[in-house]
C-alpha positions as CSV (number, residue, x, y, z in Angstrom):
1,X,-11.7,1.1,-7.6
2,X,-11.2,5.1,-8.3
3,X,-12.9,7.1,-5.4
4,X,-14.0,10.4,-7.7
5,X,-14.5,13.6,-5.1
6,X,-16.8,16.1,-6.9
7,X,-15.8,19.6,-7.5
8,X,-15.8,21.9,-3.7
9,X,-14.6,25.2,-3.2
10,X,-11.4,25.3,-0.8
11,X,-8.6,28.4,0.0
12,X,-5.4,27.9,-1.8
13,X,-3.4,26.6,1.0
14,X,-6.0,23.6,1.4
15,X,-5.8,22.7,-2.0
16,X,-2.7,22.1,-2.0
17,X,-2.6,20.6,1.7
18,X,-5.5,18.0,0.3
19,X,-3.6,17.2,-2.7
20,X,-0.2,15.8,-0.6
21,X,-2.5,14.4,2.2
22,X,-4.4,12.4,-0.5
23,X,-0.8,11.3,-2.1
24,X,0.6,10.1,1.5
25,X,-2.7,8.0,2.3
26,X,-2.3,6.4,-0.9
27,X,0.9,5.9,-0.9
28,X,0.4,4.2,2.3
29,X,-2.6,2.2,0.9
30,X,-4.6,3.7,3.1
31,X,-7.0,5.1,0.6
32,X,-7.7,4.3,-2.9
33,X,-6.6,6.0,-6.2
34,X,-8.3,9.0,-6.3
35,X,-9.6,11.8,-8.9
36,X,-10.5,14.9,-7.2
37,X,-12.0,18.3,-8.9
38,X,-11.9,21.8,-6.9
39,X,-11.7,25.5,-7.5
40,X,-10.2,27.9,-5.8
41,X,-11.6,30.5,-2.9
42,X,-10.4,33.3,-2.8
43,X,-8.2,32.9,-6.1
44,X,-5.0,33.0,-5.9
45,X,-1.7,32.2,-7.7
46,X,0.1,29.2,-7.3
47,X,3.8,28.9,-7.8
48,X,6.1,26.3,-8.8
49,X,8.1,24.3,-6.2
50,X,11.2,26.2,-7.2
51,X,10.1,29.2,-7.6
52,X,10.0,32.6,-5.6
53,X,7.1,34.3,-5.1
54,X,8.4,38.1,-5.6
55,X,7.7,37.3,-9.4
56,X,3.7,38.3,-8.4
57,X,2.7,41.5,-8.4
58,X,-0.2,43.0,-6.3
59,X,-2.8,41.8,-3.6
60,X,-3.6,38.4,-4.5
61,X,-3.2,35.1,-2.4
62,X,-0.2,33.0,-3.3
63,X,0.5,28.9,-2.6
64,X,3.4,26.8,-3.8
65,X,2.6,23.8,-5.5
66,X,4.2,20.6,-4.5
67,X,4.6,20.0,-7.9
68,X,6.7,21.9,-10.6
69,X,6.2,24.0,-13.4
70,X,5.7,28.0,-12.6
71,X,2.9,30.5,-12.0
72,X,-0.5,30.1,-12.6
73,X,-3.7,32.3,-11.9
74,X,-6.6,30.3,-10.6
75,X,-9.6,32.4,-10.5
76,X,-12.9,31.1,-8.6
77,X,-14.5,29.8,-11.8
78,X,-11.6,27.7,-13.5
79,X,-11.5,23.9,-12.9
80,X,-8.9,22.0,-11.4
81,X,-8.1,18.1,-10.9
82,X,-6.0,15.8,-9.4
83,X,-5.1,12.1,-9.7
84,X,-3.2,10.3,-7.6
85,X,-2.4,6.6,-8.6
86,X,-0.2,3.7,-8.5
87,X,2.4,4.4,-11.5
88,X,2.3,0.8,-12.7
89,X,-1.8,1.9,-14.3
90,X,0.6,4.7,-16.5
91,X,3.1,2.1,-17.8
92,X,5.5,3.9,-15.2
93,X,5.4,6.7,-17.5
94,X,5.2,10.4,-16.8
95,X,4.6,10.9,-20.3
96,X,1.6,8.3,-20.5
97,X,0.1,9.6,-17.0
98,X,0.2,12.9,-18.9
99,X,-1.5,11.3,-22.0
100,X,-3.9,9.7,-20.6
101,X,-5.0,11.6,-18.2
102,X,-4.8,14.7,-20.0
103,X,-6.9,13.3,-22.9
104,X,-10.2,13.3,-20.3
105,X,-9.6,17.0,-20.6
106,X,-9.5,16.7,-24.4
107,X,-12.3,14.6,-24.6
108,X,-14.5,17.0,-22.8
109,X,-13.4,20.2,-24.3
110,X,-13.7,18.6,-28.0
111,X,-17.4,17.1,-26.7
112,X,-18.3,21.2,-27.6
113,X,-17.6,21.0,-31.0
114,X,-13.6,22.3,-30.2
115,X,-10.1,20.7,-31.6
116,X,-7.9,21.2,-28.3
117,X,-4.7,18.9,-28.9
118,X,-2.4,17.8,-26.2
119,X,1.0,20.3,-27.5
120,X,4.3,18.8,-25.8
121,X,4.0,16.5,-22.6
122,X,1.6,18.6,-20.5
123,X,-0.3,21.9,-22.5
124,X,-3.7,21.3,-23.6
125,X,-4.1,23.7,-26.6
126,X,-6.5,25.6,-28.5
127,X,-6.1,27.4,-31.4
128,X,-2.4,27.3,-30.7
129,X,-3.4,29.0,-27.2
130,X,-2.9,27.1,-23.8
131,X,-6.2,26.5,-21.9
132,X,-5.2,23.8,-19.5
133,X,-1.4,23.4,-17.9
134,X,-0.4,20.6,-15.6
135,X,2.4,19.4,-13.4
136,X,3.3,15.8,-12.0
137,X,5.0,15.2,-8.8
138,X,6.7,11.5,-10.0
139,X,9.5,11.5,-7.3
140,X,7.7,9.2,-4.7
141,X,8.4,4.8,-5.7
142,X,5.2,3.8,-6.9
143,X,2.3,6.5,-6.8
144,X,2.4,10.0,-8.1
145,X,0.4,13.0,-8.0
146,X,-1.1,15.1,-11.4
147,X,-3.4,18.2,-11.4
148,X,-4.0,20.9,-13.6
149,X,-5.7,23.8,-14.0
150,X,-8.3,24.5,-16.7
151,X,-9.0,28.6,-17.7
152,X,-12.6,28.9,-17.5
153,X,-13.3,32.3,-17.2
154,X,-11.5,35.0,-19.1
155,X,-9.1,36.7,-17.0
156,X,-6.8,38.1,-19.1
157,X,-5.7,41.1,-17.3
158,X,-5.2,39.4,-13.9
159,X,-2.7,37.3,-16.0
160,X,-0.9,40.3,-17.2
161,X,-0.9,42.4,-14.2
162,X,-0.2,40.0,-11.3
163,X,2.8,38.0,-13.4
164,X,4.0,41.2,-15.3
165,X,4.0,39.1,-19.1
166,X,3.7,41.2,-21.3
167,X,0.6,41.0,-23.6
168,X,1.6,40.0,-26.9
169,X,3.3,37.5,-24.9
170,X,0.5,35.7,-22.9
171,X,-0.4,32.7,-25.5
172,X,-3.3,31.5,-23.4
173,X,-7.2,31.0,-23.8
174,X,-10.3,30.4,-21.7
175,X,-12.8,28.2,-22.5
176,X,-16.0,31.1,-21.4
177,X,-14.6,32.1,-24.9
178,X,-16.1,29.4,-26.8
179,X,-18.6,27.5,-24.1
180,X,-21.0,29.5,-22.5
181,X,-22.6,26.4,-20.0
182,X,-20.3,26.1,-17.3
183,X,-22.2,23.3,-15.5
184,X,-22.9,21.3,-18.8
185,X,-18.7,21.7,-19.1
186,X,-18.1,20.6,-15.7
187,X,-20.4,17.1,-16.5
188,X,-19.2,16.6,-19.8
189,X,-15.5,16.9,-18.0
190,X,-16.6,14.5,-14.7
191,X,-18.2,12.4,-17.4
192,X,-15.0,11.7,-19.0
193,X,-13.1,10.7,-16.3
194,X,-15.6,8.6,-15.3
195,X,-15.3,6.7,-18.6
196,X,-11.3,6.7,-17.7
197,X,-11.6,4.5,-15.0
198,X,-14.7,2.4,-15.8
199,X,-14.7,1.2,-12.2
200,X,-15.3,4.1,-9.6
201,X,-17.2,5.0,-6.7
202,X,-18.2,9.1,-5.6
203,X,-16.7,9.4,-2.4
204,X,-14.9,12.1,0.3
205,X,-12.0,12.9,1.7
206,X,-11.3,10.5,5.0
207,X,-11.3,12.2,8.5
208,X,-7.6,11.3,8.5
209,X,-6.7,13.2,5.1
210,X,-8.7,16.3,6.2
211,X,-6.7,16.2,9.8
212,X,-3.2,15.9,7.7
213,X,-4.5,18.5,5.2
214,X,-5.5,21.0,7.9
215,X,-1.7,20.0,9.4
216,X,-0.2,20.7,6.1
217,X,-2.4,23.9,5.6
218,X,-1.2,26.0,8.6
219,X,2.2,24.0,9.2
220,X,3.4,23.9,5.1
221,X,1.0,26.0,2.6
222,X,0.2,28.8,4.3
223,X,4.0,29.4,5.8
224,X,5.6,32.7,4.7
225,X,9.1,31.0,4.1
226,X,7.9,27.7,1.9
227,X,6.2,30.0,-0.3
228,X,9.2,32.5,-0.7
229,X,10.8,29.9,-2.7
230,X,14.3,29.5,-4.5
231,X,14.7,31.5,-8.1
232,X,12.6,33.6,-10.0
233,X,10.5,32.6,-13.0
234,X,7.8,34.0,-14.7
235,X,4.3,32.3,-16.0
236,X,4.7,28.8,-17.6
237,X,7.3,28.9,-20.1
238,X,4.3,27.1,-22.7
239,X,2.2,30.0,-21.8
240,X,4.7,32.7,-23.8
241,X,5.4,30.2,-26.8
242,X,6.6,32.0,-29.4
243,X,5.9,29.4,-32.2
């Protein structure tokens, strides 16, 4: 069965510490496959594994993701999800774990009446614009980690000023642009993973995922030199397309 954790509110350095804890216990078989949906308090950027954080400019909070990819804002109203599974339900396919589980997104977005398209492996699109970006951590044998963020709220000038992109650069969207109900959003979107895995029970995180999380939190997420990094980069290179 799929435990589904409803949407909470954690600090950046959590959400990233409950996403690896929740990959170790299943990859241990300690706890089942999992979708998870959170937002971020404060907001904050997240960078990247490989990436150094003195691409952000000003006072904003910043994590590094275990997975790849490069900077994204989160601000308190966007979505995010993760799934960790056993690679064998994705054909051992990054590019079907990203089809798949990138269409729930679809599914819910288009339940409004929209045409977002899934552009490349990972960028949900709209209008040509990028609402949605995810990032896959495949290197473990037999279960891997996705999440992605969704751009609720429009927070264009964040964008520009904390990841210096210029703005006829910045090829993104929010979705507060073209759906107003941000509840009705968030059900339609739980809905459609629900529908994904057909068999699925609501649950939480175990008190041994939280103890590694809070571990991971102060040890890993929050530590001055993982989040320095290793090379510079700028936003997701889909989030500049020039096509």
């Amino acid at each position: 069965m799929w435990r589904i954790i409803d949407v909470q509110y954690y600090n950046p350095y959590m959400n990233m510490a409950i996403d690896e804890a929740i990959l170790e216990f299943v990859s241990k078989g300690k706890s089942d496959k999992t979708i998870r949906f959170y937002r971020w308090q404060p907001s904050a950027v997240s960078l990247g594994i490989a990436q150094d954080s003195s691409i952000v400019n000003g006072n904003v909070n910043i994590v590094r993701r275990p997975t790849g990819g490069n900077a994204v804002y989160h601000h308190e109203r966007d979505f995010t999800y993760s799934v960790v599974a056993p690679k064998n339900l994705f054909n051992n396919s990054l590019r079907e774990a990203y089809k798949q589980i990138c269409n729930c997104i679809i599914n819910a977005i288009n339940s409004f009446s929209l045409e977002a398209k899934l552009v490349g492996k990972n960028d949900i699109l709209i209008e040509n614009r990028k609402v949605c970006g995810n990032a896959i951590d495949f290197s473990r044998k037999d279960i891997f980690l996705q999440h992605g963020s969704i751009f609720f709220h429009d927070c264009r000038d964040l964008w520009l000023k904390l990841l210096d992109i210029e703005e006829e650069k910045l090829k993104i969207t929010f979705l507060s642009n073209y759906i107003k109900d941000e509840e009705k959003f968030y059900n339609n979107l739980k809905k459609s993973f629900i529908d994904f895995s057909k068999d699925y029970y609501f649950g939480e995180l175990t008190k041994e995922e939280k103890q590694l999380a809070e571990t991971l939190a102060k040890e890993k997420y929050s530590n001055i030199n993982w989040n320095k990094g290793l090379k510079k980069g700028t936003a997701c290179a889909a989030d500049i397309r020039e096509d």
